[in-house]
C-alpha positions as CSV (number, residue, x, y, z in Angstrom):
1,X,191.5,59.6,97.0
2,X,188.9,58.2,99.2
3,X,185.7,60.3,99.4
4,X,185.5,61.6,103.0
5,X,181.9,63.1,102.6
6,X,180.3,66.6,101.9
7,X,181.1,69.9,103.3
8,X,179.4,72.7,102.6
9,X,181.2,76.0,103.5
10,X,179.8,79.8,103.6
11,X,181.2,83.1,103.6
12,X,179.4,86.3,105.3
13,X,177.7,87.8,102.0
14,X,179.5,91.2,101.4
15,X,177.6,94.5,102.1
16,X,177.5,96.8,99.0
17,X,177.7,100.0,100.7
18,X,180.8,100.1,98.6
19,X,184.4,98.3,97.9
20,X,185.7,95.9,99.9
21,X,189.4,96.6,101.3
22,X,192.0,94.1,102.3
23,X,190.1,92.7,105.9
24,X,186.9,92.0,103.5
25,X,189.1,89.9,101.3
26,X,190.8,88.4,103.6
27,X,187.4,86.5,104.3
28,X,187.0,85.2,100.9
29,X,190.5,83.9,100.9
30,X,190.2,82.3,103.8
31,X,187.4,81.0,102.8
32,X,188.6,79.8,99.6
33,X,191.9,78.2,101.0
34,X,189.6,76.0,103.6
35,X,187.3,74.9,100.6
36,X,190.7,74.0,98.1
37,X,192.0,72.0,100.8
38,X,188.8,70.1,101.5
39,X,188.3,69.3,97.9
40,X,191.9,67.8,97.9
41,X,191.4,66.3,100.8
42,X,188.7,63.8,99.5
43,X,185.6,66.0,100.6
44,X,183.0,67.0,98.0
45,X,182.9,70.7,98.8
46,X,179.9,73.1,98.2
47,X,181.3,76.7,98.6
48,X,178.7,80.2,98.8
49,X,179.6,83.6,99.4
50,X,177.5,86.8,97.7
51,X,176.7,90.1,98.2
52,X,173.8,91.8,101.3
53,X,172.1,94.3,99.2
54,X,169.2,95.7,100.8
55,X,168.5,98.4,103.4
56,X,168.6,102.0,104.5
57,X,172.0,102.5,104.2
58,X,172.2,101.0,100.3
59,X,169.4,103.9,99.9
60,X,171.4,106.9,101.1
61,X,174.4,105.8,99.4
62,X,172.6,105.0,95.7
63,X,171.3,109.1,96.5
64,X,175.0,110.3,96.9
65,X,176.6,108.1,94.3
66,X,173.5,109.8,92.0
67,X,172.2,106.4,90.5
68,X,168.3,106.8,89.6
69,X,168.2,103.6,91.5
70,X,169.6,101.7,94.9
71,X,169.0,98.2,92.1
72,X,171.5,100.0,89.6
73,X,173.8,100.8,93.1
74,X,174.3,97.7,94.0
75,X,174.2,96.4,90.3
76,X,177.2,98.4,90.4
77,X,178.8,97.3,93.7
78,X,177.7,93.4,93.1
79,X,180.0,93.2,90.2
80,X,183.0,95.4,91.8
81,X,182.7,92.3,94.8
82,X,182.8,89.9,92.1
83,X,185.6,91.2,90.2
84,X,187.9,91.0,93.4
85,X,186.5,87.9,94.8
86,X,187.7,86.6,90.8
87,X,191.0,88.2,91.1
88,X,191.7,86.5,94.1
89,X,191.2,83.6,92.4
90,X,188.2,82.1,94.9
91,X,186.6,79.2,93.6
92,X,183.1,79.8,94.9
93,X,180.2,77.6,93.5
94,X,177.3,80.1,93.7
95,X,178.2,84.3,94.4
96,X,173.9,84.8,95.7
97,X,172.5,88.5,95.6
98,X,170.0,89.4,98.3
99,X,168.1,90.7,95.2
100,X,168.2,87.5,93.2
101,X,164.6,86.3,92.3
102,X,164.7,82.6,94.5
103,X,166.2,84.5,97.4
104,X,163.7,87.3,97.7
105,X,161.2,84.6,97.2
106,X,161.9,82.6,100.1
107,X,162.3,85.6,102.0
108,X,158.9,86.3,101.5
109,X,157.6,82.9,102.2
110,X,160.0,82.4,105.4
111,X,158.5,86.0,107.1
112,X,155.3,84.9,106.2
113,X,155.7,80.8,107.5
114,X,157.1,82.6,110.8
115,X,154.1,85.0,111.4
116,X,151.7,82.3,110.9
117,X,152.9,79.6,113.5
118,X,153.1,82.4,115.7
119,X,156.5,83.5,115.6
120,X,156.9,87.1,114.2
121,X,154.1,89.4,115.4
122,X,153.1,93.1,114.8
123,X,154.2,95.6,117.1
124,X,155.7,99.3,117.4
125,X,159.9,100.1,118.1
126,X,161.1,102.9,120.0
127,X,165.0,102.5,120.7
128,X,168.4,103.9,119.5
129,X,169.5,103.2,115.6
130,X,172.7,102.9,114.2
131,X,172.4,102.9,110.5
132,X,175.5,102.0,109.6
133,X,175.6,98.7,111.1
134,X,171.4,98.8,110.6
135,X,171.0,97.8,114.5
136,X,168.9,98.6,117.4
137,X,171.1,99.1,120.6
138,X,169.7,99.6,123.9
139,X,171.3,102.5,125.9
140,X,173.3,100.0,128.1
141,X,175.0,98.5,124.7
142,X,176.3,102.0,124.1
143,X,179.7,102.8,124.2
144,X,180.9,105.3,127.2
145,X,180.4,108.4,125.2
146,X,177.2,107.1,123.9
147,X,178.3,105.5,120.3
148,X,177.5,102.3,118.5
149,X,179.3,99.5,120.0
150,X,180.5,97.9,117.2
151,X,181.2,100.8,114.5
152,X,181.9,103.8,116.7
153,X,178.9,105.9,114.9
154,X,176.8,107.5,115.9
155,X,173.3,106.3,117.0
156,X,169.7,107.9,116.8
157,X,166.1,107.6,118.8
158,X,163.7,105.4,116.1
159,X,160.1,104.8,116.3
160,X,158.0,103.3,114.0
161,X,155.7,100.1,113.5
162,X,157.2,97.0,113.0
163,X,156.7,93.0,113.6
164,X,158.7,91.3,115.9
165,X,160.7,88.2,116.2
166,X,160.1,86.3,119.6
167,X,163.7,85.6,120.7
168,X,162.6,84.5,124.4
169,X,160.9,81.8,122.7
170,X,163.8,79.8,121.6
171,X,166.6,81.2,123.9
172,X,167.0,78.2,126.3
173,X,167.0,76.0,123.2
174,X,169.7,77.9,121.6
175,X,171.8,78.2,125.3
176,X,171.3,74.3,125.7
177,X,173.0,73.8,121.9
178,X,176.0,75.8,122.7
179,X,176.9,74.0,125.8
180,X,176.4,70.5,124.5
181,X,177.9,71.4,121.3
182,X,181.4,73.2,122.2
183,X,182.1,72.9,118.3
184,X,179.1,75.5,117.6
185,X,180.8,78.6,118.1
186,X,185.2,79.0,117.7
187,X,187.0,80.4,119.0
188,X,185.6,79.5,122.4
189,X,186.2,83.3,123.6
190,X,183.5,84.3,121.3
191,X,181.5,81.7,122.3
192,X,181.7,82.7,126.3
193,X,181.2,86.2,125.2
194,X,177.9,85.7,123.3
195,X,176.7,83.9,125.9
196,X,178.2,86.0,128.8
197,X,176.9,89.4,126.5
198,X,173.9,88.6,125.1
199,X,172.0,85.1,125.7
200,X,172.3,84.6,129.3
201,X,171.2,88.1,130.6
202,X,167.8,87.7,128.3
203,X,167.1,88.3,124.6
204,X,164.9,90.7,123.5
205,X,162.8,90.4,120.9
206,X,163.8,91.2,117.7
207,X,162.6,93.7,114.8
208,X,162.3,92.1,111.8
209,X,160.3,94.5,109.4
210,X,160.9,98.3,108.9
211,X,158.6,100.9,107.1
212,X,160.8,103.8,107.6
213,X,162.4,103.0,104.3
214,X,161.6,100.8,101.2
215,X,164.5,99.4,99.3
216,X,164.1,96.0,101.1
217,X,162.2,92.9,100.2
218,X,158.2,93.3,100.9
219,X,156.4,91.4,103.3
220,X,153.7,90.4,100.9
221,X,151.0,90.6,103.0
222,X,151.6,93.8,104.4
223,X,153.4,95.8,101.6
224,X,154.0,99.1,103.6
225,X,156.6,96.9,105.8
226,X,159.8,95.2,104.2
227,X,161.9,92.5,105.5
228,X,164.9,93.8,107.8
229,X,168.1,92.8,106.9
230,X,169.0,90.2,109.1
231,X,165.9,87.8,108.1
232,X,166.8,88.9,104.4
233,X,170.6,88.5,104.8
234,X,171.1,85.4,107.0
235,X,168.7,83.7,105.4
236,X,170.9,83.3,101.6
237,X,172.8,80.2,103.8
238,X,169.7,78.2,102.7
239,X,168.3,79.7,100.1
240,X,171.8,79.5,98.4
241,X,171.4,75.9,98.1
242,X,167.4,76.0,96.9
243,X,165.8,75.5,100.3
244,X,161.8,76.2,99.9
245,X,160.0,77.5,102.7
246,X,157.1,75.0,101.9
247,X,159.1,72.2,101.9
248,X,159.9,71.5,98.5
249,X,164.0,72.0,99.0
250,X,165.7,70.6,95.7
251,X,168.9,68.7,96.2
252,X,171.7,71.4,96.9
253,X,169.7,71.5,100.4
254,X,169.1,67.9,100.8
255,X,172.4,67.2,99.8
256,X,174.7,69.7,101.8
257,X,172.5,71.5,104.6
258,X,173.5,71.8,107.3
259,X,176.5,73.7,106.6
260,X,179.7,72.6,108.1
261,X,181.3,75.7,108.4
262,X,180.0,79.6,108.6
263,X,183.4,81.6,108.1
264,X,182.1,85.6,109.6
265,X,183.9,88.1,111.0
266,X,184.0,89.0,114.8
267,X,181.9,92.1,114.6
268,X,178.7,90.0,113.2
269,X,178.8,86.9,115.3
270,X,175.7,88.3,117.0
271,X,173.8,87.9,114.4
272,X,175.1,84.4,113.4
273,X,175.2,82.9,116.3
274,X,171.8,84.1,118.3
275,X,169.5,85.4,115.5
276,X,170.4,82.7,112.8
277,X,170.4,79.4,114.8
278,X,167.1,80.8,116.7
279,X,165.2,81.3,112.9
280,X,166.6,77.7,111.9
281,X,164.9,76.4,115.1
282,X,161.6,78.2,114.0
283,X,161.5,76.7,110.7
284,X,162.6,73.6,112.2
285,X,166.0,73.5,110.1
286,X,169.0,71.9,111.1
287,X,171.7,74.2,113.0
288,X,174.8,74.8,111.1
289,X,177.6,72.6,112.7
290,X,180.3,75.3,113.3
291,X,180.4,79.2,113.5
292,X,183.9,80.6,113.2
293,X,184.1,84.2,114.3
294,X,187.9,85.3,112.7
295,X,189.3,88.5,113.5
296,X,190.0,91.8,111.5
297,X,193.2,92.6,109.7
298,X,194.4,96.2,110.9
299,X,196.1,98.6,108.7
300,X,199.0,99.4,111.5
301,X,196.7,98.5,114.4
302,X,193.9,100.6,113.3
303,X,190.3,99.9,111.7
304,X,190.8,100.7,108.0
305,X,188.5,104.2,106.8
306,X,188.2,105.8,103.7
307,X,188.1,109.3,105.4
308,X,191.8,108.0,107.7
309,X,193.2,107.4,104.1
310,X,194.5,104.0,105.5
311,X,192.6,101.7,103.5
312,X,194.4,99.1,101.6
313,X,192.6,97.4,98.5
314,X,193.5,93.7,97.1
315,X,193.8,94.5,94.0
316,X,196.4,97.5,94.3
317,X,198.3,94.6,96.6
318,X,198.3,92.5,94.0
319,X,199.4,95.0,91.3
320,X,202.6,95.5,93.4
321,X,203.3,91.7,94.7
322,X,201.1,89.5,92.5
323,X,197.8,87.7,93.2
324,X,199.4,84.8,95.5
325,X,201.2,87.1,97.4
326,X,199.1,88.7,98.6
327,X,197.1,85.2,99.5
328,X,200.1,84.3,101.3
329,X,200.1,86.8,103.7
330,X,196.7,87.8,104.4
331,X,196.3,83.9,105.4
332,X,200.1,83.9,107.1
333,X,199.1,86.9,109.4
334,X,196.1,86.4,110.8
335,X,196.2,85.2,113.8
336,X,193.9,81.9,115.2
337,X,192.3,84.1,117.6
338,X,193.7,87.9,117.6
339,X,193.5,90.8,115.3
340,X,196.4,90.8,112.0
341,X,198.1,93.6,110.8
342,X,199.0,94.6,107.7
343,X,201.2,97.4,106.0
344,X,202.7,98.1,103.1
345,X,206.3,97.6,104.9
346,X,205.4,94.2,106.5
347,X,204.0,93.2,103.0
348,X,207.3,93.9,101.4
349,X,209.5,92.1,104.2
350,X,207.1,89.1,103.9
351,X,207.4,89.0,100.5
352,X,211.0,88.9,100.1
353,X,211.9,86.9,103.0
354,X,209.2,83.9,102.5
355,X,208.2,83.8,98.9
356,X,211.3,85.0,96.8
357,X,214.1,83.9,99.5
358,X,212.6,80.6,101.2
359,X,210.3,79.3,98.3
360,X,211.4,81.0,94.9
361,X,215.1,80.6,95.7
362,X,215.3,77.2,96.4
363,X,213.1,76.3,93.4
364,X,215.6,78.0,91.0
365,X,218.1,76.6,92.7
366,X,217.1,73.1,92.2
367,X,215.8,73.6,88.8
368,X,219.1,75.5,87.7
369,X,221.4,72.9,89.7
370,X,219.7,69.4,87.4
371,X,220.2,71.1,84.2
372,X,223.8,72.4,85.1
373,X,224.6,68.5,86.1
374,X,222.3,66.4,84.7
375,X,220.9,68.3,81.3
376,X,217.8,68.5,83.9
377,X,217.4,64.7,84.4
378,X,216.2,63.9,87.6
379,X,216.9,60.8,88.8
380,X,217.2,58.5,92.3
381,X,221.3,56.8,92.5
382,X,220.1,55.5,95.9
383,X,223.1,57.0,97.6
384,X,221.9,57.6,100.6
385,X,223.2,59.6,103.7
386,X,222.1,59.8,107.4
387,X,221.2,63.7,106.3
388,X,218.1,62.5,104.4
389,X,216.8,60.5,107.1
390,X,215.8,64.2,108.9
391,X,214.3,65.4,105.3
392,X,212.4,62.5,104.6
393,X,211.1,62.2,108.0
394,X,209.7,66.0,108.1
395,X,208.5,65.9,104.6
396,X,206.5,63.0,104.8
397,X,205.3,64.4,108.2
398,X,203.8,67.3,107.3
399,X,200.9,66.3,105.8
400,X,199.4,64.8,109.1
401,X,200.2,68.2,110.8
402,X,198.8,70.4,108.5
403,X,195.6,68.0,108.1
404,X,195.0,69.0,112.2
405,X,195.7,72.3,111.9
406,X,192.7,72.7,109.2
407,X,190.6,70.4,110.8
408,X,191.3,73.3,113.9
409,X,191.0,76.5,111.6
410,X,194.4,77.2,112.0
411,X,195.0,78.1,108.5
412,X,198.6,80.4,109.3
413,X,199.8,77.6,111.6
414,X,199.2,75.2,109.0
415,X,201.3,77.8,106.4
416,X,203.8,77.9,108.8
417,X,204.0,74.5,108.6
418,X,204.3,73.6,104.7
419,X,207.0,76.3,104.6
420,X,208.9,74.3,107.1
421,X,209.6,71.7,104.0
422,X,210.7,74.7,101.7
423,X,213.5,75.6,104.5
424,X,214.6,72.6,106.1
425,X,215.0,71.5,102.1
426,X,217.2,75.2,101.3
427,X,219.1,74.1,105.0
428,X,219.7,70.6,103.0
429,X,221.7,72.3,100.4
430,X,224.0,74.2,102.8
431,X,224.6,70.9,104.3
432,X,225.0,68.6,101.2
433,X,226.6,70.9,99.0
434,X,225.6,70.1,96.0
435,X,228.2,72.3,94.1
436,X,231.5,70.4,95.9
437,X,229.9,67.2,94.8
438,X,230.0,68.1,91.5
439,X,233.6,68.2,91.3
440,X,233.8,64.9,92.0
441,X,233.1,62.1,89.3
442,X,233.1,59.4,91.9
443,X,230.4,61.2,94.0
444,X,227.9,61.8,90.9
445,X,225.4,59.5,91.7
446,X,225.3,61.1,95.3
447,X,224.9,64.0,93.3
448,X,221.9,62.8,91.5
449,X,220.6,61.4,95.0
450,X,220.6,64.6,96.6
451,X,218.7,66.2,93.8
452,X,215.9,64.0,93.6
453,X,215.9,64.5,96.9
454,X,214.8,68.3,96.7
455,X,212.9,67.6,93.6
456,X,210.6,65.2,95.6
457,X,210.7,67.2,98.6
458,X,209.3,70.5,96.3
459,X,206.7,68.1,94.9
460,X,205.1,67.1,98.2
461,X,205.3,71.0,99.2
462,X,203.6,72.5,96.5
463,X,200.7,69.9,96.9
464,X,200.2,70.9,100.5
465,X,200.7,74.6,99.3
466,X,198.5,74.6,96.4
467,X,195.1,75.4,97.6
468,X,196.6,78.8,99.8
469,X,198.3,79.5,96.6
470,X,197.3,77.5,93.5
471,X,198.7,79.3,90.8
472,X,202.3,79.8,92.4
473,X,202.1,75.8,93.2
474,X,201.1,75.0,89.2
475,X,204.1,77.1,88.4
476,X,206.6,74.9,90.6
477,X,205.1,72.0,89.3
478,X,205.8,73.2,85.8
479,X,209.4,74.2,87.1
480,X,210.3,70.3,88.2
481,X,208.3,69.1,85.5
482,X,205.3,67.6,86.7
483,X,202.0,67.8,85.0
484,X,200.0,67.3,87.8
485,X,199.7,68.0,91.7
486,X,201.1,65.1,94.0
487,X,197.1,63.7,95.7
488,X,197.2,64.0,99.1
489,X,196.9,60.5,99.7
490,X,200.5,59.9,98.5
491,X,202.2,62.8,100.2
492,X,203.5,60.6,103.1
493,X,205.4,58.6,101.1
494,X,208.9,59.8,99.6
495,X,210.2,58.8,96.5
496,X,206.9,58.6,94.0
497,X,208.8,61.5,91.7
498,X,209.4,59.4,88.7
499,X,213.0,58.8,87.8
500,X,214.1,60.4,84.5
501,X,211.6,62.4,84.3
502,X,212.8,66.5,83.5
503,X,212.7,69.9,85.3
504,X,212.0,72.9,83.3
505,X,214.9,74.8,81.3
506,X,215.9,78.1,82.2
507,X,212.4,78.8,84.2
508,X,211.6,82.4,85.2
509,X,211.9,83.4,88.8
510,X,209.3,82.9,90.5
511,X,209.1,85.7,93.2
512,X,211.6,88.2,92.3
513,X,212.8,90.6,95.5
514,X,211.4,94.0,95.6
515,X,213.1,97.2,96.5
516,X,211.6,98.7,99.9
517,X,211.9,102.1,98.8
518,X,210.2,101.3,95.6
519,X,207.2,99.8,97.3
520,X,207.0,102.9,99.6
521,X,206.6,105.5,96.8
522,X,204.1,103.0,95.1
523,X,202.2,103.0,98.2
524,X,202.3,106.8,98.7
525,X,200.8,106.8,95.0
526,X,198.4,105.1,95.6
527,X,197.3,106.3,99.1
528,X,197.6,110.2,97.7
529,X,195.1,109.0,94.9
530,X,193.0,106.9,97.1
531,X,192.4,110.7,99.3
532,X,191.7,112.4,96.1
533,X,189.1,110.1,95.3
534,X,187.4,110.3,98.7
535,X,187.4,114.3,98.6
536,X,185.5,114.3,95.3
537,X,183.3,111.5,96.5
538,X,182.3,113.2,99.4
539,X,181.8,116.3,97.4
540,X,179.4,114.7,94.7
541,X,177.5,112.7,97.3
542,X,176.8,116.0,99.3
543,X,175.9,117.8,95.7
544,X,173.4,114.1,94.8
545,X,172.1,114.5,98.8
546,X,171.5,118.4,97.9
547,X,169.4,117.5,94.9
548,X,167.3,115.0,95.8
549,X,166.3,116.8,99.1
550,X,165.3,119.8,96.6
551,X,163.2,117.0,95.0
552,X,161.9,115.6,97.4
C-alpha cells in the first residue's frame, strides 16, 4: 500500500455534564469509521477525541450528583465517555481531558501569549447567559419567546468583570479564508449560514475569562478570573498533539498540525468555525483544513431529553443488536446534510433486512453451499458465464466509488455502496442456481466457478466494510477462510482468493433476525427504567442543591 501522507482527524471533546446518548456516539463512530478507512487507505492517521470538563455547569451538576468535588465529577463522567467510546470499538490515539496537566498548561500560557501581544484585554460583561450551552447571546439571538437559540433554555442577565477577546481584529482575515477556501467549512449550507449569521453582520468581541465561578483553569496572572470554556475547550486540537505556546511544539504538532478534518456537530460550528480559526490566527497557527458540521440523530424527530424519557443509549443498543449493529446504522442513517432518525422500530427493520437478510444470509449461504459440494474447497474451474461479467464489473468497481464518497464525507452513501456487492452477489445465486447445478456431474466445475465467484466477491466486500464495522468483517473473513483483510490496493482486481484454500465449517450465524415484538418490550424495559432513574436523580440532586445552599 503506498503511503498517501498524514491525516490528522478530531472529534468535538465530549462535555461531562453527564452520559452521552446515541447522537453523541454517533460522532465518535463517525469519527472512527473516517480514521479506519484512512489508515487502510495508505494514510498515516492521527485520531483525538476527549472529554470538556470545566465550567459552571460541571459545578452545579458535581453539587446535585453530591461529589465533594466537580474533579471527582468529571473523574466520574471521563471514564463513563471512555467506556462507551471503548465499546464502540473507536480506535482513538489520544482520549485528552480539559483537566490533563499539558493541556491546562498551555491553556495558561496561550491566555497569557494573547493578552500580551494585545489580543485579550480586561473589561466588564453585561448580557444574557445561557448556562447550559455556557454562552452569551444578545437579545436579537434570542428565540421568539425569548430562549437560548440553540438549547431552548432559558437565559439570564450576567454582569461581571472579565477580559475580552478582539474578534473585530481578525474578522476580515477569517471572511477572506472561507471564500478562497470553499473546503473550510462542509456542508456549504453551514458555511453560508455562519457567514450570513454571524461574520458578515460584525463580530463582537468575545469573553474569554469568568470570575463568577471557579472550576475552570486560572489565568495565572490574575487568579480571581479563569479561562472560559471555549479558549480552554477548543484549544485541546493542539495541545492534543504537544503544541507549546512558546514554541517548543514536539513532533505530534510538527508532524500532523494542521488537522485535516474537525468532525462537530451542527449546534457548535460557531465556535469552530469563527472563534477557533480567529485564535489560530492570533497565535499565528495554521488553520485546520476542513470543518464538517454533521447533523443530529433524532429519537422520532425529536431532540433526545432525559426528562422526555426518549433518550436512547449505545450501549443498551448494543445489548439488544450487538456492537456493529448498531455502527451500521448510526453511520447508514445519517444523512450527508439533514438530521437522522432513530427508533427502536427502525433499528430492528434495519437490522434484519441489511445485516441478517443481505449480509449474514448470503455468507452462510456461501459458506454452507462449499462444504455441502466441495468439503468447503474453494476453488476457480474457469467456467465462465456472461452473468459474471456484471459481478465482476460492480465488485471491482466499488472501491473507486466508495474512495469518492469518503473523500466527500459521505460516509452512508459510501455504506450504501459496499452493500450493493453483498446484494447484487445474493441476486447472483437466484440467478446461477447453485443448488440445480449440483445435480449435475457434468456442470461441477461450473459449480466450483460460481462459488469462488461469491467467495471472492465477500472478500473484496468485507475489506471495504471493515473499518464501519471491523469485527463483523474479521468474522466473514474467518467464515471464507482468510486470515487477513483483502488491502485496498488489490480490491479492483477479481480473482486474488487463492484456489484451494477452505471456508469455515459449520460457522455461526452471523446476524440472527430478531423478533419485533421482542425488541419492543426490551425497549419499554429499558425506557421505564431509564424514567425511574431520572425521578430519583432529580430528587437527590434537589436534596445535594438543598444542602449545600444550607452550607453555604
Amino acid at each position: 500500500m503506498v503511503n498517501k501522507g498524514k491525516f490528522y482527524l478530531t472529534t468535538a471533546i465530549a462535555y461531562t455534564s453527564g452520559k452521552p446518548h446515541i447522537g453523541n456516539s454517533y460522532e465518535i463512530v463517525l469519527a472512527d469509521a473516517i480514521a479506519r478507512y484512512k489508515r487502510a487507505d495508505g494514510y498515516d492517521v492521527h485520531f483525538l477525541t476527549g472529554s470538556d470538563e470545566h465550567g459552571q455547569k460541571i459545578e452545579t451538576r458535581a453539587i446535585e450528583a453530591g461529589c465533594a468535588s466537580p474533579k471527582e465529577f468529571v473523574d466520574q463522567t471521563a471514564a463513563e465517555i471512555k467506556r462507551l467510546w471503548d465499546l464502540m470499538n473507536t480506535s482513538y490515539d489520544r482520549f485528552i481531558r480539559t483537566t490533563d496537566a499539558d493541556h491546562e498548561l498551555q491553556v495558561q500560557k496561550i491566555f497569557k501569549k494573547l493578552y500580551e501581544q494585545g489580543d485579550i484585554y480586561k473589561g466588564s460583561y453585561e448580557g444574557l447567559y445561557c448556562t447550559e450551552c455556557e454562552a452569551f447571546y444578545t437579545k436579537s439571538q434570542l428565540t421568539e419567546e425569548g430562549k437560548c437559540p440553540v438549547c431552548g433554555g432559558d437565559v439570564h442577565p450576567m454582569a461581571e468583570e472579565a477580559y475580552f477577546f478582539k474578534m473585530s481584529k481578525y474578522a476580515d482575515r477569517l471572511i477572506e479564508h472561507i471564500n478562497s477556501h470553499p473546503e473550510f467549512i462542509q456542508p456549504v449550507a453551514r458555511k453560508n449560514e455562519m457567514m450570513n449569521n454571524f461574520l458578515l453582520p460584525g463580530l463582537q468581541d468575545l469573553c474569554v475569562s469568568r470570575t463568577s465561578f471557579k472550576w475552570g483553569i486560572p489565568v495565572d496572572f490574575d487568579p480571581g478570573h479563569v479561562v472560559y470554556v471555549w479558549l480552554d475547550a477548543l484549544t485541546n486540537y493542539i495541545t492534543g498533539v504537544d503544541f507549546d505556546a512558546d514554541g517548543n511544539s514536539g513532533e505530534l504538532f510538527k508532524k500532523y498540525w494542521p488537522a485535516d478534518l474537525h468532525l462537530i456537530g451542527k449546534d457548535i460550528l460557531r465556535f469552530h468555525t469563527i472563534y477557533w480559526p480567529i485564535f489560530l490566527m492570533a497565535l499565528d497557527v495554521p488553520l485546520p483544513k476542513q470543518i464538517f458540521g454533521h447533523p443530529w440523530l433524532l429519537q422520532g424527530g425529536e431532540k433526545m431529553s432525559k426528562s422526555k424519557g426518549n433518550v436512547i443509549y449505545a450501549d443498551d443498543l448494543a445489548d439488544l443488536f450487538g456492537v456493529d449493529a448498531v455502527r451500521y446504522f448510526v453511520l447508514h442513517e445519517m444523512p450527508y446534510d439533514n438530521d437522522g432518525v432513530i427508533t427502536w422500530e427502525l433499528m430492528a427493520e434495519r437490522y434484519n433486512s441489511d445485516l441478517a437478510n443481505t449480509l449474514g444470509n448470503l455468507v452462510s449461504r456461501t459458506v454452507a453451499m462449499s462444504n455441502k459440494y466441495f468439503g468447503g474447497v474453494v476453488e476457480d474451474a474457469g467456467v465462465s458465464e456472461p452473468v459474471d461479467a456484471d459481478l465482476k464489473k460492480l465488485v471491482t468497481g466499488t472501491y473507486e466509488t466508495v474512495e469518492k464518497k469518503m473523500e466527500e464525507l459521505r460516509v452512508a452513501e459510501a455504506l450504501t455502496e459496499i452493500f450493493q456487492i453483498f446484494k447484487r452477489s445474493n441476486k447472483y445465486i437466484d440467478e446461477t442456481e447453485p443448488w440445480v447445478l449440483a445435480k449435475d456431474e457434468s456442470r461441477r466445475d461450473r459449480l466450483k466457478t460460481v462459488l469462488y465467484n461469491l467467495t471472492e466477491s465477500i472478500s473484496i466486500g468485507i475489506a471495504l466494510l471493515a473499518p464501519f464495522m471491523p469485527a463483523s468483517a474479521q468474522a466473514v473473513a474467518e467464515a471464507i477462510g482468510i486470515s487477513e483483510l483483502r488491502p485496498f490496493d488489490t480490491l479492483t482486481t477479481f480473482g486474488l482468493y487463492p484456489n484451494g484454500d477452505r471456508v469455515r465449517e459449520g460457522s455461526a450465524v452471523l446476524f440472527a433476525r430478531k423478533d419485533l415484538k421482542e425488541v419492543l418490550e426490551q425497549a419499554a424495559e429499558i425506557t421505564r427504567k431509564q424514567k425511574a432513574e431520572y425521578e430519583e436523580t432529580r430528587r437527590q440532586a434537589e436534596e445535594n442543591l438543598k444542602k449545600a445552599a444550607q452550607k453555604s
